[in-house]
ZAMARGU-4260 file (C-alpha; in steps of 0.2 Angstrom, whole numbers, plus 5000, padded with zeros to 4 digits):
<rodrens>
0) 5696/5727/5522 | 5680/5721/5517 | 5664/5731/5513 | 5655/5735/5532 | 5640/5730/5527
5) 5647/5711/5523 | 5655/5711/5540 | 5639/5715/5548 | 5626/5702/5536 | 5642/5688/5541
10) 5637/5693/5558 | 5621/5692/5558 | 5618/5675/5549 | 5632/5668/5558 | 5623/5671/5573
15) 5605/5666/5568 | 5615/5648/5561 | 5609/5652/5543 | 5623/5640/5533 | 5619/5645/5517
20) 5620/5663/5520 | 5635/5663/5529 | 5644/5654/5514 | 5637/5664/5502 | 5640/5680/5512
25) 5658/5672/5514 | 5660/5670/5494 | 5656/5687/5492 | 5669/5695/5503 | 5682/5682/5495
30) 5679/5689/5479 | 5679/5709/5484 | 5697/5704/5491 | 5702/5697/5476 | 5698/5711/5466
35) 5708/5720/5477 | 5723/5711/5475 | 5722/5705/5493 | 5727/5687/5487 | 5733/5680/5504
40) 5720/5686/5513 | 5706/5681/5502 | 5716/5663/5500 | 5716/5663/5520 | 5697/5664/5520
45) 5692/5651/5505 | 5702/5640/5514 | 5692/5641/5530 | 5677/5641/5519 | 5683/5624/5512
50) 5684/5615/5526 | 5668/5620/5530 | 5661/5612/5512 | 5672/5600/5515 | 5663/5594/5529
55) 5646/5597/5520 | 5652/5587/5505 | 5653/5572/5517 | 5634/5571/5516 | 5632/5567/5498
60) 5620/5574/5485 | 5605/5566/5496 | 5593/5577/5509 | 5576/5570/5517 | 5563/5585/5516
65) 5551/5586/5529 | 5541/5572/5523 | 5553/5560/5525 | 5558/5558/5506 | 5573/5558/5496
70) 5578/5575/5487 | 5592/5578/5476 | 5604/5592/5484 | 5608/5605/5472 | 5623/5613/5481
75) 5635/5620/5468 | 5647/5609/5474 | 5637/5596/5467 | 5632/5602/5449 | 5653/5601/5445
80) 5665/5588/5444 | 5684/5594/5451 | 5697/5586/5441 | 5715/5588/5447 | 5724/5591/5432
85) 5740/5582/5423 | 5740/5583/5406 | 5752/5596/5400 | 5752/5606/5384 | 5769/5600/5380
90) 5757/5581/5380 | 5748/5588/5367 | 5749/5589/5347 | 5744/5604/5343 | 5744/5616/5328
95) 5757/5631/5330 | 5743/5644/5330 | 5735/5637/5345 | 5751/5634/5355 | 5757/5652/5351
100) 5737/5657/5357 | 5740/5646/5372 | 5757/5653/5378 | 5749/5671/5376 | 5734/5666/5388
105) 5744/5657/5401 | 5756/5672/5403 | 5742/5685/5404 | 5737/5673/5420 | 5753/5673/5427
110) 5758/5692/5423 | 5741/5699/5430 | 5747/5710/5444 | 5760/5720/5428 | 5742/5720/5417
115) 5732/5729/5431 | 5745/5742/5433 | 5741/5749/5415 | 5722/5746/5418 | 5722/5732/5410
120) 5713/5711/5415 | 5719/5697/5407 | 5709/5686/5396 | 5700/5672/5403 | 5686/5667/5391
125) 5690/5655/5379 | 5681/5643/5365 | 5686/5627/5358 | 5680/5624/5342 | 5681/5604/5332
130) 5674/5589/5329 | 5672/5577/5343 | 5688/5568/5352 | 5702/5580/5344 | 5709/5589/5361
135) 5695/5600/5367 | 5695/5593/5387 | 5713/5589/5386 | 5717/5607/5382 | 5707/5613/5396
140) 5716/5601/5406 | 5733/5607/5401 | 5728/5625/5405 | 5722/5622/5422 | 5739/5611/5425
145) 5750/5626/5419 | 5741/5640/5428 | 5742/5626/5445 | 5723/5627/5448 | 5708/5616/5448
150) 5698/5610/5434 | 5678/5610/5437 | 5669/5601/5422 | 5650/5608/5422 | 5638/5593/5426
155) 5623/5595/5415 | 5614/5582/5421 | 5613/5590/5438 | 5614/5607/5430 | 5599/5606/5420
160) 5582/5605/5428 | 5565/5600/5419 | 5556/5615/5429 | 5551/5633/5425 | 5569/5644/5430
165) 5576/5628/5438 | 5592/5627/5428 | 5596/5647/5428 | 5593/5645/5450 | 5608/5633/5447
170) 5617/5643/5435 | 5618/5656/5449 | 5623/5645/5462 | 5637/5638/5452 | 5644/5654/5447
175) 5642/5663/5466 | 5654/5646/5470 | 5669/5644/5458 | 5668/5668/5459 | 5680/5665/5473
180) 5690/5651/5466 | 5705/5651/5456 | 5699/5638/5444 | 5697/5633/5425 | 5677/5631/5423
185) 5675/5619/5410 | 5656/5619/5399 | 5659/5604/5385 | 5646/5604/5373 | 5644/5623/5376
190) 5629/5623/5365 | 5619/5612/5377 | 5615/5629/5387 | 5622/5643/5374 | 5609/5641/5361
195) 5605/5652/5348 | 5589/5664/5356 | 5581/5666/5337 | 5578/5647/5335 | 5559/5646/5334
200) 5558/5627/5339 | 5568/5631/5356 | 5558/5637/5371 | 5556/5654/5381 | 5564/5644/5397
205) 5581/5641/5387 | 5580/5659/5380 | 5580/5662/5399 | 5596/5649/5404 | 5605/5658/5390
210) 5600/5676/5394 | 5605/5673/5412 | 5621/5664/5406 | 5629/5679/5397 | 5625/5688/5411
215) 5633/5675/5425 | 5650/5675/5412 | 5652/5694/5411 | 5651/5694/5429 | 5666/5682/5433
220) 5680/5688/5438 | 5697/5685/5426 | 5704/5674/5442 | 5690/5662/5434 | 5694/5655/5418
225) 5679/5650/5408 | 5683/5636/5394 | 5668/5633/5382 | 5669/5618/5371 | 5657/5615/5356
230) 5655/5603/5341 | 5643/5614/5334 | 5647/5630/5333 | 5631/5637/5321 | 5619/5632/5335
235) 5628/5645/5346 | 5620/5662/5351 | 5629/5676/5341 | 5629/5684/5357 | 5639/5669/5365
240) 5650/5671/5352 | 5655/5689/5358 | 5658/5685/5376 | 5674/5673/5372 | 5689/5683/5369
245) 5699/5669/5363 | 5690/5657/5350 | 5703/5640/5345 | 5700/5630/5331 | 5705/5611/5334
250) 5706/5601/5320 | 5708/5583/5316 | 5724/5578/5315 | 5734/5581/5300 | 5747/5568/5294
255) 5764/5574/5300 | 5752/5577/5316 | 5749/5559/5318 | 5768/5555/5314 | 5775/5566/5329
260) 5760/5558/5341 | 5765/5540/5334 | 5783/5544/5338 | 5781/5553/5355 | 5771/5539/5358
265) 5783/5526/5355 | 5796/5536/5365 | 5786/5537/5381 | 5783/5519/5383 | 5801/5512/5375
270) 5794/5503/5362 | 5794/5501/5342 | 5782/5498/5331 | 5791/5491/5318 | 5781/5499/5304
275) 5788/5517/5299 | 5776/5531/5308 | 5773/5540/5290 | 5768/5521/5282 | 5755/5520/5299
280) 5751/5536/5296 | 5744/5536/5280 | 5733/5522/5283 | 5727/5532/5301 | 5723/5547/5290
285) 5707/5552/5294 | 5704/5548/5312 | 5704/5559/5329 | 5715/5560/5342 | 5706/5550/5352
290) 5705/5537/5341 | 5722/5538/5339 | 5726/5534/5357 | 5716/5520/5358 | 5725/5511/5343
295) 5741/5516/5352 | 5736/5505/5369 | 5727/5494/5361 | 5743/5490/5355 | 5752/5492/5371
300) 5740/5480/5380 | 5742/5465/5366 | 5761/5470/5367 | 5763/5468/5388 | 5751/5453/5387
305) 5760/5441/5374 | 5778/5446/5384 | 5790/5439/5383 | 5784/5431/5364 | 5777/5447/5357
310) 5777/5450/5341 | 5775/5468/5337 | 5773/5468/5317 | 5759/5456/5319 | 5751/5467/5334
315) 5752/5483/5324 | 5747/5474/5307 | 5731/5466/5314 | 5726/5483/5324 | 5728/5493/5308
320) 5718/5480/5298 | 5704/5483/5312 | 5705/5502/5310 | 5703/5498/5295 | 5689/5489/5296
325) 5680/5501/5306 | 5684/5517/5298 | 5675/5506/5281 | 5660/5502/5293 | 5659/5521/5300
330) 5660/5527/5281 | 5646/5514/5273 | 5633/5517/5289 | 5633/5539/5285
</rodrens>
């Protein structure tokens, strides 16, 4: 049963119509179930409160204020995006520390109930660390679609305000909404908001957004996973280091890596290449995963468009001499 005093406050701003109250009042008792293990009866109630945001939702991120003019609505709802989840690990090329780190995580979420019987929570802070376009969102992806829960990407735009203790006032909010949701909370570009507090050229308001960060992350319960992804990992707080329990190195893909995506590939949409994946391969070396799946459709699309005349060595032949051209191009302009 939830705390008395809740009961009472969801009474009284119930009944005075204050909205945002009730929510939040709503959210809190959620939460104190879960922590409970009352999981049905706390899923009963965020369902009820979801209608209710559903209906809210309807209205957009667009308010008049009293003077007639158009403000931006800051809802917490509105500083995410929700993304339903389909990409599955078993999609993904990954190297064997990182699927054995994975499988860990995953069965910590799903064992939880054995964990809390020897005083023990499961893991749910994790760091993805690489160079741009090599798997960081689509990991998060595959964790949210194993664990069967929502994925909410953080929304900086909306997020980060240009006024004094704007972007820690959404911080809060965002946090007091996905505490009573069984979610994957996605920050890419972790080091947008995580910066490191000693930097002298960085201002005391985001020494204040990273301050109240750390804080808003330790208070999240283990129901909430909270997937940082950075490409810069020096700019990083050392104290933002400590938070994450589980820190996963993704790097570009390797040569035998890009040999079993080319040939997974291949296998998923029943086609050949007609070139040997390790003869492709060696002249891919050096690119990202998402790279690599833009060569692959590239092809696809030339392949389905010249049917039923398609020539597959010259599609493949061409596109790797564009690569080509373009990996020369990256290499001359650095």
């Amino acid at each position: 049963m939830a705390r008395a005093d809740l009961i009472v406050d969801l009474i009284r701003h119930a009944i005075t119509g204050n909205k945002p109250m009730v929510k939040k009042v709503t959210e809190a008792i959620i939460s104190e179930e879960r922590k409970k293990q009352h999981t049905i009866l706390a899923d009963k109630i965020e369902n009820e409160l979801n209608k209710n945001r559903a209906i809210d939702s309807s209205n957009n991120n667009i308010n008049l204020n009293t003077n007639g003019k158009v403000t931006l609505d800051y809802r917490a709802e509105n500083l995410i995006d929700e993304i339903t989840p389909i990409k599955k690990l078993t999609d993904l090329i990954l190297p064997l520390d990182v699927v054995t780190l994975s499988n860990q995580f995953i069965q910590e979420q799903f064992r939880v109930d054995l964990l809390r019987s020897y005083g023990l929570e499961p893991r749910n802070r994790i760091l993805l660390i690489g160079p741009p376009g090599n798997g960081k969102t689509s990991i998060a992806e595959a964790y949210a679609e194993a664990l069967l829960i929502p994925l909410f990407v953080v929304k900086y735009d909306s997020l980060v305000g240009a006024y004094l203790g704007e972007t820690a006032s959404r911080l809060r909010k965002l946090m007091d909404y996905v505490s009573t949701r069984k979610c994957v909370l996605f920050f890419d570009e972790f080091e947008t908001l995580g910066k490191e507090r000693g930097d002298t050229h960085e201002t005391g308001e985001i020494k204040r957004v990273v301050s109240s960060l750390l804080l808003q992350i330790d208070n999240l319960p283990s129901h909430v996973i909270v997937i940082g992804a950075t490409n810069h990992p020096e700019l990083l707080d050392r104290a933002v280091w400590r938070r994450f329990q589980i820190k996963i190195s993704l790097p570009i893909p390797t040569r035998v890596n890009i040999i079993s995506w080319l040939d997974e590939f291949q296998h998923k949409h029943k086609i050949r290449f007609e070139y040997a994946s390790e003869t492709i391969a060696k002249k891919l070396l050096g690119i990202n995963y998402a790279e690599l799946e833009e060569f692959g459709l590239s092809i696809l699309r030339q392949y389905v468009l010249s049917l039923p005349d398609s020539n597959m060595k010259d599609i493949v032949s061409n596109e790797l001499k564009s690569k080509a051209n373009n990996i020369s191009d990256s290499e001359s302009q650095k």
